[in-house]
N, C-alpha and C positions, 0 to 999 in steps of 0.2 A: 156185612159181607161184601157189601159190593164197592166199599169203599175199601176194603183191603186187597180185592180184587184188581183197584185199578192201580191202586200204591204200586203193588207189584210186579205188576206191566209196565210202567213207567219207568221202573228201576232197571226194568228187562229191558226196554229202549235204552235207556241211556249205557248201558255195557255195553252191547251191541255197537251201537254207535264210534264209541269207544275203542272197540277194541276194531270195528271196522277204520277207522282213520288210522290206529295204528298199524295197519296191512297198509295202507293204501300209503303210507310214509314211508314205511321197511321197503314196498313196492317201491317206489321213487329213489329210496335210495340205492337199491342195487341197481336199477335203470340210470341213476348219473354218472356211479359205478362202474358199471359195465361200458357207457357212453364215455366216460374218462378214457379206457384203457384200451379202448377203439381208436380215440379219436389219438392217445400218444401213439400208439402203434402206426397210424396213420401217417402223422409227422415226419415219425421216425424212420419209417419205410421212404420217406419223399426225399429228407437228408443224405439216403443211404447211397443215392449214386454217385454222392463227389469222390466217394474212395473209388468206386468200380474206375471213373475216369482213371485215376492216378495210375491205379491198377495197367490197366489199358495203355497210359502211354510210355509205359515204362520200358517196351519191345522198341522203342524208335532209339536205344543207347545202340544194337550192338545196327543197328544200319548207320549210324553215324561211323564206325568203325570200318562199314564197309566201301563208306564211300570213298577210302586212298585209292580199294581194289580198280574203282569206275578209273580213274583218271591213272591211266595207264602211260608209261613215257614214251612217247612220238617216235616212230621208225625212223633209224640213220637217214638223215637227205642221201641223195644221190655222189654229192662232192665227198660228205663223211665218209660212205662204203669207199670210194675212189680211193681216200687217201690211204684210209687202214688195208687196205689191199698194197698201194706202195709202200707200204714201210715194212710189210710183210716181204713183199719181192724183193726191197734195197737188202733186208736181212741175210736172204736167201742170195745174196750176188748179182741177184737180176738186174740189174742197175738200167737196161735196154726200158723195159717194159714198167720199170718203178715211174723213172719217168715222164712215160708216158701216161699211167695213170694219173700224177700230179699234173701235167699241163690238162687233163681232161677236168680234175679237181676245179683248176682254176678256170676256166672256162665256166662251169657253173657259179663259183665264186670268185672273183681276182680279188678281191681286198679281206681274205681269209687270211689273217697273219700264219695261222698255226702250217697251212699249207705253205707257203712260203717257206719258213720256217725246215719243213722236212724236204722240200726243193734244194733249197740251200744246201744243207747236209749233203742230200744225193749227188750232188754236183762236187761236193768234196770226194766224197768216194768216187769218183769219176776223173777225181784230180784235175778236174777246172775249176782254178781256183776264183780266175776271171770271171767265169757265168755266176760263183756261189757269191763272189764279192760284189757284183752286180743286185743279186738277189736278195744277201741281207743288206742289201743299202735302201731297197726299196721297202722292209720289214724298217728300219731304222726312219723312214722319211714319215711311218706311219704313225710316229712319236710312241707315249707311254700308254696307249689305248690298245696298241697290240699287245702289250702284259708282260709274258715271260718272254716271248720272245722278241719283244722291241731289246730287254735288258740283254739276250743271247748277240743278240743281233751288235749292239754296241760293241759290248765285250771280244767279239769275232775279230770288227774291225778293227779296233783300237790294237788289241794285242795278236792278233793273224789268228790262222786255223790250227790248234794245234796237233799235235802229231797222231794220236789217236784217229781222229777225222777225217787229217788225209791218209793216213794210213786206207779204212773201208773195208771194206769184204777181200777174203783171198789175199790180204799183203801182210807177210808176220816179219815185224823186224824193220819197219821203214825208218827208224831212225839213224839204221847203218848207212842209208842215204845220204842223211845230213840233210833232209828237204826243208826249206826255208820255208818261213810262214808270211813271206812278204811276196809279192806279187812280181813286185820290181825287183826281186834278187833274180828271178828266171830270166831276164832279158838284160845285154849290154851289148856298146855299139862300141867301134873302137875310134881311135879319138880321129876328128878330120872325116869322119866317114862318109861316103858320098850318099848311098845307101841307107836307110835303118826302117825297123819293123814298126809299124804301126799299131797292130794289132795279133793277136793268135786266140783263136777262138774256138772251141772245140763242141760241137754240137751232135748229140748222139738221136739215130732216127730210129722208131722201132720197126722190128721185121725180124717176123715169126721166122724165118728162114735162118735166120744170122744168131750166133751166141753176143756178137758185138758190131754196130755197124754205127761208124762214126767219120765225123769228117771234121777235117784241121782247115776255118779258116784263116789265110794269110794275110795282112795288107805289107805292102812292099812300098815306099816311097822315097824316090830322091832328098836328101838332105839341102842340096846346091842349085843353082841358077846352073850348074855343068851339066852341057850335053851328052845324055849315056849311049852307049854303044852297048844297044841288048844283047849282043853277040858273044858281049865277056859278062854278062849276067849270068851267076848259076845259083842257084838255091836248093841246097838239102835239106830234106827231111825224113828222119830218125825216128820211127817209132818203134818201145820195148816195151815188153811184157815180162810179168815173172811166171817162173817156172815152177809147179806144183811148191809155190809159194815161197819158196827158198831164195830161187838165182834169178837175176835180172840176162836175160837174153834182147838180142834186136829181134822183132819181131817175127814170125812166119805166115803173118796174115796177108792178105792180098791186098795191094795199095796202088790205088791211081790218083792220078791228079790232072785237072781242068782249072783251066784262065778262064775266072768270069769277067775278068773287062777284056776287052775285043783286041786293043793290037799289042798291051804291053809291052812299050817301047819305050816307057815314063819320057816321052814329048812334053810332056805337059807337071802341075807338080801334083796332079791327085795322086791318090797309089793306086799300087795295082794288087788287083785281087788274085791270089791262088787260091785254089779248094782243093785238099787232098786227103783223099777216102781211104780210113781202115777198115778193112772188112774180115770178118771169121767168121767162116759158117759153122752151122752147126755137124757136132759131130766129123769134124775135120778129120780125115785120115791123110798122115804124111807117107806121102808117097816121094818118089828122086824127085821128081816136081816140081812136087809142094814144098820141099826141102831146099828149093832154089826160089821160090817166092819174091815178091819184092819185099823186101823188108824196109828197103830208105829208096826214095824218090827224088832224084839226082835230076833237078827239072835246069834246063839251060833254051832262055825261049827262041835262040836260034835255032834250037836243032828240036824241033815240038815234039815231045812223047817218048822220050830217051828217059829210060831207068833204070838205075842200077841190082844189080842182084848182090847179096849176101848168099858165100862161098856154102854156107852149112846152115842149119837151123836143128837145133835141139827139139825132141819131144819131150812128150809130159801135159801137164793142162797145165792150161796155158790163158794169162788174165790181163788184159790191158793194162799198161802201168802210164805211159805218158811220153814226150817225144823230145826232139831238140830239132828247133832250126835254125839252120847257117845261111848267111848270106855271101857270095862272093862277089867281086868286081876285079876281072884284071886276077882274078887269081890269089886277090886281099881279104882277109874277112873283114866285111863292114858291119856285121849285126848277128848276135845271137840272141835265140829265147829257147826255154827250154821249160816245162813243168813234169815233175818237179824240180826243182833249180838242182838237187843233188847229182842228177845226172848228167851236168856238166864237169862235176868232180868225176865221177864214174868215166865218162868220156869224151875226156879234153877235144875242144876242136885241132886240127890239121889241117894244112891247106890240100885241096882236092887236085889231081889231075887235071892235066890239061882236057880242055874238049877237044 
């Protein structure tokens, strides 16, 4: 009995046993199990941020987009505003105050071709074609680095201004003129002359008072080693306007004239300086008056401040067109100029009155 007794305790151990490892295996296994799918999770969750990155930097495309809006284009300089305001005024007629605007341009710039450039122009409409010939030569000397307008500028010279240009604001029709696009057609001396012009220069000042306020410089200089006799020196000047754009009239603006060299007696061989002022004020009412104006300034330096009146003066608006000057000696003509040259055809010279 007691030997089957223990048989079967024995046997009872060893199932036990048995079936205790078996738990404690099962047990291990879901423990490496469970420890596996921790520790992939784990991993996996550490991996997980390179997308969030991507994620994240994906908002920096549309700030790349905004950064044209940061860099904004630069406020016109001072010279820029200058000039687009003259070319707005040359449009408008304003030719006093264009420019002035352009000499203020250049003052903040002088080697601005493009200002140049629209100077030029405005001096055609102004019909000095001397100041605009002057001005694209100084665009011309600046070579091909001034661009378009180094090639305008050539072009100008080479073939003159043509008729559109000198034409300008206010003149419809200036080819009925016949105005030459040469400088040297305005001016001829007659042959022998003792006398001839040196210069004619026509420089417009601005002033808010005036629709036009300009002055014709003259130079005047002996031709010969002959002694002049100032007394039979006389020099006219002729400046016309057209007429509500139509008709060429002699002027009705008020005109003076002053000797900037002191005895004008041509002693010597410089020239001698005349300056003689057109002026229109604004809002000009013709009155009998004003309708007797000086219109041409009949200067003889013997007899200082003597000027002639024109009989009549038409109304209308009324627009600088450009002048003629005669030279006499003895009652001879020694020298004309005139811009634009057509208004020598318009009105042939005559020998003047005695003084």
């Amino acid at each position: 009995m007691r030997i089957l007794t223990l048989s079967s305790s024995l046997k009872s151990d060893n199932s036990f046993k048995i079936g205790l490892g078996l738990v404690i295996l099962f047990a291990a296994a879901e423990i490496f199990s469970v420890g596996y799918y921790y520790i992939g999770r784990a991993l996996t969750g550490g991996a997980a941020p390179q997308p969030s990155i991507v994620a994240v930097g994906t908002p920096s495309a549309p700030a790349a987009t905004l950064s044209p809006i940061k860099a904004e284009s630069p406020a016109p300089s001072l010279s820029d505003q200058l000039l687009n305001e003259a070319v707005e005024l040359r449009d408008r007629g304003d030719t006093a105050n264009a420019l002035a605007r352009l000499q203020g341009a250049l003052e903040q710039d002088p080697k601005n071709a493009r200002i140049l450039e629209e100077l030029a122009k405005t001096y055609e409409s102004m019909q000095n074609i001397d100041r605009s010939n002057e001005t694209w030569r100084k665009i011309q000397e600046m070579g091909p680095s001034a661009g378009t307008s180094f090639e305008l500028a050539d072009k100008r010279l080479k073939m003159g201004v043509p008729t559109p240009a000198v034409a300008g604001p206010g003149l419809s029709g200036p080819s009925r003129l016949d105005i030459g696009s040469s400088p040297a057609a305005a001016g001829e001396s007659s042959d022998g002359s003792t006398l001839g012009i040196t210069e004619a220069i026509v420089t417009e000042a601005p002033d808010p008072e005036a629709d036009t306020n300009l002055t014709l410089r003259i130079g005047i200089k002996k031709q010969s080693k002959t002694v002049i006799d100032h007394t039979k020196v006389k020099i006219q000047v002729f400046f016309y306007d057209t007429v509500d754009d139509k008709d060429i009239k002699l002027t009705d603006a008020d005109v003076t004239y002053e000797w900037l060299t002191q005895n004008h007696d041509w002693a010597d061989t410089n020239p001698e300086i005349l300056a003689v002022t057109y002026l229109r004020p604004k809002n000009k009412l013709l009155s009998s008056e004003a309708a007797l104006s000086a219109a041409a300034a009949s200067v003889n330096p013997g007899n200082k401040g003597r000027t002639s009146k024109p009989p009549s003066a038409e109304g209308g608006q009324r627009k600088y067109l450009g002048y003629i000057v005669r030279v006499y000696y003895h009652d001879q003509l020694q020298a004309v100029r005139a811009e634009p040259s057509g208004l020598l055809k318009l009105y042939p010279p005559s020998p003047p009155a005695s003084p």
